[in-house]
Structure formats: structure tokens, C-alpha cells
C-alpha positions as CSV (number, residue, x, y, z in Angstrom):
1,X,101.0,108.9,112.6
2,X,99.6,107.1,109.7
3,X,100.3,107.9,106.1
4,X,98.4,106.8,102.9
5,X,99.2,107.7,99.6
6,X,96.4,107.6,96.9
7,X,97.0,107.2,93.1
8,X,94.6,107.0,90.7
9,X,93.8,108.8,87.1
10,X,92.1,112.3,87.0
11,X,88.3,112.2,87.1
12,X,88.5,108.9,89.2
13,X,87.4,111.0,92.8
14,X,91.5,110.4,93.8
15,X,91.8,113.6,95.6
16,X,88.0,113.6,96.7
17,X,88.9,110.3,98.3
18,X,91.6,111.7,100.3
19,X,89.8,114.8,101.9
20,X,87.4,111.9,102.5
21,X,89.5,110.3,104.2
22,X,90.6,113.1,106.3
23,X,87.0,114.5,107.4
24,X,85.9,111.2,108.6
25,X,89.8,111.1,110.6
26,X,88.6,114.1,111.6
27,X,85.1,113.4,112.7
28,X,86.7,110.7,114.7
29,X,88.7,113.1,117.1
30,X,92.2,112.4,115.2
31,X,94.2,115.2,113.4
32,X,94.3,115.0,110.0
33,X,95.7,116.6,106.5
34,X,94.9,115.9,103.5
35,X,96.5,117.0,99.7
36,X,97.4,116.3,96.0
37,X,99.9,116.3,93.5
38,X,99.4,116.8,90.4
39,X,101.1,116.8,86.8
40,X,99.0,117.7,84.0
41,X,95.7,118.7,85.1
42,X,93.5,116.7,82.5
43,X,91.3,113.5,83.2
44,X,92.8,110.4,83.0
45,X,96.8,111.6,83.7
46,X,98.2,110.2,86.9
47,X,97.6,111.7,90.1
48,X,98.6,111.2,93.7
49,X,96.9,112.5,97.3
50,X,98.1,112.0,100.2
51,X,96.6,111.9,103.7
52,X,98.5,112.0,107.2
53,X,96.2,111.0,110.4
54,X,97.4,110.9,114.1
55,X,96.0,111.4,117.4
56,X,98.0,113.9,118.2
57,X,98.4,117.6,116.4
58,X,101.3,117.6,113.8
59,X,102.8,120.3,111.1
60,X,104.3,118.2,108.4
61,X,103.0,119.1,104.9
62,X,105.2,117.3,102.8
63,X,104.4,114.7,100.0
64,X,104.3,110.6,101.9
65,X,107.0,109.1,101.1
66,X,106.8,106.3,103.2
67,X,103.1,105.5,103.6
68,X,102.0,103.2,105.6
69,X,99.1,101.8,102.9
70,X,98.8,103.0,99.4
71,X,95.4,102.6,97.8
72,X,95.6,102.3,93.9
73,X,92.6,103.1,92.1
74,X,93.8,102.4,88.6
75,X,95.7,98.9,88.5
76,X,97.2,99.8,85.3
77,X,99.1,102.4,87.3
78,X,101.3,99.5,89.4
79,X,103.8,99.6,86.5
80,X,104.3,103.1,86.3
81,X,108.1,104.0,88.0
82,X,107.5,105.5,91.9
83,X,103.9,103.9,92.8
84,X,105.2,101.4,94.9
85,X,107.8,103.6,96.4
86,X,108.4,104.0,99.5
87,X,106.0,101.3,101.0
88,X,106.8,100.3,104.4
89,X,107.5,96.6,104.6
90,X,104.9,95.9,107.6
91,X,102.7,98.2,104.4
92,X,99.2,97.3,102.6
93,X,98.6,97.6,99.2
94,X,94.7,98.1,98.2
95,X,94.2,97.6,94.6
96,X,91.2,98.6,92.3
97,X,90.9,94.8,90.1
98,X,89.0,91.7,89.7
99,X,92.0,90.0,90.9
100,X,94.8,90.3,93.2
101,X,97.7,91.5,91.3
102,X,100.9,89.1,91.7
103,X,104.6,90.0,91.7
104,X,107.5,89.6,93.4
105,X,107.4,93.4,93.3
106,X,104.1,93.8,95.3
107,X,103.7,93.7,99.3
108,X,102.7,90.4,101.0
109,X,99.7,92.5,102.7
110,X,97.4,93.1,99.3
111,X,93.8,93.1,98.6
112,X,91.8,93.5,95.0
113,X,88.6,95.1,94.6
114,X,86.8,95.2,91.6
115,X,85.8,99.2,92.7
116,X,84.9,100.5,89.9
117,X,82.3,97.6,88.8
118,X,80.5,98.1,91.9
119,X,80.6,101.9,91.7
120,X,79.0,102.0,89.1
121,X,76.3,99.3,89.8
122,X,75.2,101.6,92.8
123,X,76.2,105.4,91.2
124,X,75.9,104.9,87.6
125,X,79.3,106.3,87.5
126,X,83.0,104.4,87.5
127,X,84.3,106.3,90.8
128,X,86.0,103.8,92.2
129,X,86.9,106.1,95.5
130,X,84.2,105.1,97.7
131,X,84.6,101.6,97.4
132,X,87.9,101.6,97.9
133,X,87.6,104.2,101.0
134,X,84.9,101.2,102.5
135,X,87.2,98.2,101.6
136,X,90.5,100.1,103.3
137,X,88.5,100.8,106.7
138,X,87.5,97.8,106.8
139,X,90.6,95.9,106.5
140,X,92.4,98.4,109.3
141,X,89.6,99.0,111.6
142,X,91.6,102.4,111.6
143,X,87.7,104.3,111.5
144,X,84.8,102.8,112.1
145,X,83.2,102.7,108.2
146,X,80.0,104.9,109.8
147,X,83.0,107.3,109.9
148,X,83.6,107.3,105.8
149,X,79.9,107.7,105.9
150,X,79.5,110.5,107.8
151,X,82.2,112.4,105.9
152,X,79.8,111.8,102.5
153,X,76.9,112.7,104.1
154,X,79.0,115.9,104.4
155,X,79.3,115.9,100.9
156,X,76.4,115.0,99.0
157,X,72.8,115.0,99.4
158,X,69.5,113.4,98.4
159,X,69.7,110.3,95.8
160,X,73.4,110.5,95.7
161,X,74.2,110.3,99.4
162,X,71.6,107.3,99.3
163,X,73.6,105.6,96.5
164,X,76.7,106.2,98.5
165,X,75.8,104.7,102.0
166,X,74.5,101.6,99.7
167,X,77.8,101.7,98.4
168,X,79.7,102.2,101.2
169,X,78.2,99.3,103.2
170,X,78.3,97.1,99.9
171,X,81.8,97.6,99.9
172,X,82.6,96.9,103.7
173,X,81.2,93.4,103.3
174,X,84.1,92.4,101.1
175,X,87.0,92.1,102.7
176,X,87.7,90.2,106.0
177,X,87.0,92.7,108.9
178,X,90.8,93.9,111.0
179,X,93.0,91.9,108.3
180,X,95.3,94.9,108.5
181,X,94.9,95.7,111.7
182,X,97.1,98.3,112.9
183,X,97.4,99.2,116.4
184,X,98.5,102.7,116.9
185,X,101.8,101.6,118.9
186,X,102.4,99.6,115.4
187,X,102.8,103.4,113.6
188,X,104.8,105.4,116.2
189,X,107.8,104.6,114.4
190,X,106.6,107.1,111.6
């Protein structure tokens, strides 16, 4: 089983990028759940989603504690209490920002993305999801990316769906193809 945990600021597409996430799991043949958390319900407060995948059928619904990767669509968010919790050491750590974030706090496996620059370049809009979504598929190789673009063809339609693809395959050209690589022998011990 692989866990992610997503945080990122209302109105920033967090829990859009989960079920995201999930569908194009899904559309891949694995089993997959996806859910949020919230605390007040109001754009721009703190929000976490979280999305279980595995090949095989599962029933646990409970928040990830232990992800495998967290993706971090708001860097500001790093220094807030509980966002690293829980990483697994072997974990990666996908950051919305120009730069790589540095501390002796942070994972050895991390990667920056300037998301929500590029989101809206190609959407007009500063939902950094996508990007990120692109960026994390690429660095597993968990899903193919045509995957992540099937599940938004799901989604949207017409001039959006063209804006997302461009997006989507923007983004995939960033980050060094397999750099996370995780076989799924690696995450049996879930």
C-alpha cells in the first residue's frame, strides 16, 4: 500500500488533487481511497487529504499517518506543528516553491516546484494541484502521467481540460523521470 498525505490551504484544489489522484490509481487497475480533513472550512485555512493506493482491495479509512510522500502545496505550511509528521524515512517530500526548502528537519528525498507560477501561466488561476500531481508521477513512476490526465479529462471539459493536459505535460518535464522510484516490494512494509 502506498500512502500520500496532501496539505495545502483551502481554495488551492488540495482535496480535488487527491480524488485526482485516486481516479487515475484507479483507472490504472489499483484500489484506491481518497479523503480530507478539515478545520475551518474557509479558503486559505489549512487542509489535509489523504490518498491510500494498493494493488490489492483494502478497508482502512483512517487519516495517513505515516505516508509514504507528502506533497505540500503551500510552503509556508512546512512550519506549521504535524506537517512533517509521520514521514517515513525511505519518504519524499514534494514542495510547491522556487526553491528547494533546506533543514535539518526536511527529508533527504525532496523536490521544489514553483506550481503555482506555472498554474497560473497555463490556467489563469494559482491551483497549484495539477502541477504538483504531474511533478509527483513523474518522480515515482507510480502511474504513468497519461493516468493523471485521464482522471482530468474525467473532470473538466473544453478550454479547461486543454489548459490542463498543457499543464500536466509542462509539469512532467521538470523533474528527473523514476528519482523516487518506488517498487511495490519497497511499500509492503505499510
Amino acid at each position: 500500500m502506498i500512502e500520500v498525505r496532501i496539505h495545502g490551504r483551502g481554495g488551492q484544489g488540495n482535496v480535488a488533487a487527491a480524488y485526482l489522484l485516486a481516479a487515475a490509481a484507479i483507472g490504472e487497475g489499483w484500489h484506491a481511497l481518497a479523503f480530507p480533513a478539515f478545520g475551518a472550512e474557509r479558503r486559505g485555512a489549512p487542509v489535509a487529504a489523504f490518498v491510500r493506493m494498493d494493488r490489492r482491495a483494502f478497508r482502512r479509512r483512517d487519516q495517513v499517518a505515516r505516508p509514504h510522500f507528502l506533497i505540500v502545496q503551500d510552503a509556508a505550511l512546512l512550519h506549521v506543528p504535524g506537517v512533517l509528521a509521520g514521514l517515513r524515512p525511505e519518504g519524499g517530500l514534494l514542495v510547491n516553491a522556487a526553491r528547494e526548502p533546506a533543514g535539518a528537519d526536511l527529508p533527504p528525498k525532496r523536490f521544489a516546484v514553483p506550481a503555482t507560477r506555472l498554474a497560473q501561466e497555463h490556467l489563469g488561476r494559482p491551483v497549484p494541484n495539477t502541477v504538483l500531481l504531474a511533478v509527483f508521477l513523474t518522480l515515482t513512476g507510480l502511474l504513468p502521467v497519461a493516468a493523471l490526465e485521464r482522471a482530468v479529462a474525467a473532470r473538466f471539459r473544453g478550454p479547461v481540460l486543454e489548459a490542463n493536459k498543457a499543464l500536466i505535460a509542462a509539469a512532467a518535464k521538470l523533474p528527473p523521470p523514476g528519482a523516487w522510484a518506488v517498487e511495490e516490494t519497497d511499500a509492503a512494509g505499510a
